[in-house]
VEXGU-361175 format. One line per 2 residues: number of its first residue (from 0); their letters; for each residue x, y, z negated of N, C-alpha, C. Coordinates in steps of 0.1 Angstrom, whole numbers, plus 5000, padded with zeros to 4 digits. Layout:
NUM> A> X,Y,Z,X,Y,Z,X,Y,Z; ...
//
This chain:
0> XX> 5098,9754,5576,5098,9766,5568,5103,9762,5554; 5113,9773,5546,5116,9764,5533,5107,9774,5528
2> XX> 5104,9766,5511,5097,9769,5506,5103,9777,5494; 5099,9790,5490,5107,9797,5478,5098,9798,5465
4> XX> 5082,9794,5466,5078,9791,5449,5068,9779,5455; 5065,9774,5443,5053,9766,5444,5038,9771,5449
6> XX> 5037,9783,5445,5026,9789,5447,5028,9785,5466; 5036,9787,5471,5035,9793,5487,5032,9776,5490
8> XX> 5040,9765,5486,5036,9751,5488,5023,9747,5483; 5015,9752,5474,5005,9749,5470,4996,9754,5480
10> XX> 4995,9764,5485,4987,9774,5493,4985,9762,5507; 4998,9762,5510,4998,9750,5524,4990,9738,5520
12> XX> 4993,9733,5513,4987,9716,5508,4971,9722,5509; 4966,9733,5505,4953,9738,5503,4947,9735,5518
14> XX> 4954,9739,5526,4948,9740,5539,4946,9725,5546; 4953,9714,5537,4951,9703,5541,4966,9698,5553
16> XX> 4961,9689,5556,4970,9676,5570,4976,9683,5581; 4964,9692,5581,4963,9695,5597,4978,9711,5600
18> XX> 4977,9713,5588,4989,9721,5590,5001,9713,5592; 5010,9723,5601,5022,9714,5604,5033,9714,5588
20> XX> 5029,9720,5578,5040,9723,5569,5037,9715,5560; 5023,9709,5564,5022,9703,5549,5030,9692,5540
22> XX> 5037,9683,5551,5047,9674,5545,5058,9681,5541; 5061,9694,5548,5075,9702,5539,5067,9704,5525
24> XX> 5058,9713,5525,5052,9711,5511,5051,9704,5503; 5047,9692,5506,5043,9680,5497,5055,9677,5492
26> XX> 5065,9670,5500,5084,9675,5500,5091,9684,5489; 5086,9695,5493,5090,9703,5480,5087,9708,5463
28> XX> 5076,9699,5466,5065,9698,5452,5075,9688,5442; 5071,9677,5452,5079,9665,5447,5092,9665,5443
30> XX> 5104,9672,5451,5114,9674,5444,5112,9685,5433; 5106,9693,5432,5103,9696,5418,5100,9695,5407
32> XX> 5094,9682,5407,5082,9683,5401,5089,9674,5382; 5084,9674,5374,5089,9674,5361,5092,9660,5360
34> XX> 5099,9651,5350,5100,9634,5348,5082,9628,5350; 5074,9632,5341,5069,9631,5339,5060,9629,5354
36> XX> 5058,9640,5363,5049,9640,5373,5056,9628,5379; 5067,9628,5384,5078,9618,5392,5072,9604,5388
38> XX> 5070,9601,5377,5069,9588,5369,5053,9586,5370; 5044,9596,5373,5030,9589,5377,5031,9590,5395
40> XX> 5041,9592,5397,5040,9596,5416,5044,9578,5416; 5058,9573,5412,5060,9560,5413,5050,9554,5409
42> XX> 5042,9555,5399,5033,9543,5393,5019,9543,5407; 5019,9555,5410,5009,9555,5424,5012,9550,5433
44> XX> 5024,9547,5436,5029,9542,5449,5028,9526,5452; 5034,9523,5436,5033,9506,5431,5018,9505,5429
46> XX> 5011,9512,5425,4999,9507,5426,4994,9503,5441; 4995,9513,5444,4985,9515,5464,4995,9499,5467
48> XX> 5009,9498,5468,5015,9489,5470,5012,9473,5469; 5006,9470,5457,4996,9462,5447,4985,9461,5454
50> XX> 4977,9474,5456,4964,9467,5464,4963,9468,5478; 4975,9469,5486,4976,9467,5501,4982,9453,5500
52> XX> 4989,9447,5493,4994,9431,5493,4980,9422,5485; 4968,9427,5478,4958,9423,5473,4948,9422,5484
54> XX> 4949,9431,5490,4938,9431,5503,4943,9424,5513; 4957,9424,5514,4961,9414,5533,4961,9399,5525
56> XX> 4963,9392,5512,4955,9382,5508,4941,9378,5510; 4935,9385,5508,4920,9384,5508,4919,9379,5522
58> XX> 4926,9389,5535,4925,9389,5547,4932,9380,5550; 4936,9371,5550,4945,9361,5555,4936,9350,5555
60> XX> 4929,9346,5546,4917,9335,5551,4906,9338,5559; 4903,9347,5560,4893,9354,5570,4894,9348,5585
62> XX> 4905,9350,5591,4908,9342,5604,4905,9332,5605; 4909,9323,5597,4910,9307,5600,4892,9303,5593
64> XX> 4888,9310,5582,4874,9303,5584,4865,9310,5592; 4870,9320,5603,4864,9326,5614,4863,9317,5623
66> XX> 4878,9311,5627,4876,9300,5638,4871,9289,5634; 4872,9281,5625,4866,9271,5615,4851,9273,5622
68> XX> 4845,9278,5619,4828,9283,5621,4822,9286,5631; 4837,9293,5641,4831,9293,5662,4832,9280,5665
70> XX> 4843,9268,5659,4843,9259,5668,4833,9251,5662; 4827,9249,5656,4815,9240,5649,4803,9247,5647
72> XX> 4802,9260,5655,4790,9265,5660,4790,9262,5679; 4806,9261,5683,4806,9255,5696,4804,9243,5699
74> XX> 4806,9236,5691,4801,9220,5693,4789,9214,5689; 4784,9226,5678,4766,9220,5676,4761,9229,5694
76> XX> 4765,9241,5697,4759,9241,5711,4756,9234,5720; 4774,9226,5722,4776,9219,5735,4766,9210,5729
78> XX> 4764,9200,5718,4754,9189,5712,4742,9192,5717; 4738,9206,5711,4722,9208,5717,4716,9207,5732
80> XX> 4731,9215,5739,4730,9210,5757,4728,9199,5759; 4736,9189,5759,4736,9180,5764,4722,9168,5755
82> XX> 4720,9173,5740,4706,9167,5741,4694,9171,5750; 4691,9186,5753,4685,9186,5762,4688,9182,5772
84> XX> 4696,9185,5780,4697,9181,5795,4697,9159,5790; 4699,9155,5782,4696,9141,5784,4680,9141,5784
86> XX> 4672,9148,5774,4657,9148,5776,4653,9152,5789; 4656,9162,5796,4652,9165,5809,4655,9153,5818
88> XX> 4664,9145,5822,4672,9139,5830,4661,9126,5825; 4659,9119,5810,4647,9111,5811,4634,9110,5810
90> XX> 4631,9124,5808,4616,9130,5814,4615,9128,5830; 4625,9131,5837,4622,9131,5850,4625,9114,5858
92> XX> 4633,9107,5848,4635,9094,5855,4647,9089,5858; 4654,9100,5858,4672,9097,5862,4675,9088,5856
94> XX> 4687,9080,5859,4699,9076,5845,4711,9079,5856; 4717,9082,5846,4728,9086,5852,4738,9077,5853
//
C-alpha cells in the first residue's frame, strides 16, 4: 500500500510488527523524515552497531574458557575414578 500522509503511516506502526504494512510505513516515515531525524536514525544504527561488535567480544572468550573448565572438570573426574577404584581393588586384595 502507498502511503499518502504520515498520519495513515503513523496509524500502521501503532498497530505494531504484526501488520503486514508496517515496514512500508516505517519506509515511508523515513524517507520523509527532516535532516535532523535522518541524522539521529544514523547515530542509532552506529550505536546498536557498536554494541553488537561489544557484545560478540565479550562472547568470544566464553567458549574457550567453557571448554578450558569441562576438560579439567573431566580429568579431576576420571582422577577421582580411578582413585577409587584403586581403593577398592586394594581393600579387596587385588594388584593388578
Amino acid at each position: 500500500m502507498k502511503f499518502f500522509s504520515i498520519d495513515e503511516a503513523i496509524r500502521v506502526l501503532r498497530k505494531g510488527k504484526k501488520d503486514e504494512q508496517w515496514f512500508d510505513a516505517a519506509s515511508f516515515l523515513i524517507e520523509r523524515a527532516s535532516p535532523e531525524v535522518a541524522l539521529m536514525l544514523d547515530v542509532g544504527r552506529e550505536l546498536e552497531k557498536k554494541d553488537l561488535q561489544e557484545a560478540s567480544k565479550g562472547k568470544s572468550n566464553r567458549p574457550i574458557k567453557k571448554w578450558i573448565l569441562i576438560i579439567i572438570g573431566g580429568a579431576a573426574l576420571s582422577m577421582a575414578a580411578a582413585y577409587v577404584g584403586w581403593l577398592v581393588f586394594s581393600s579387596v586384595g587385588l594388584s593388578c
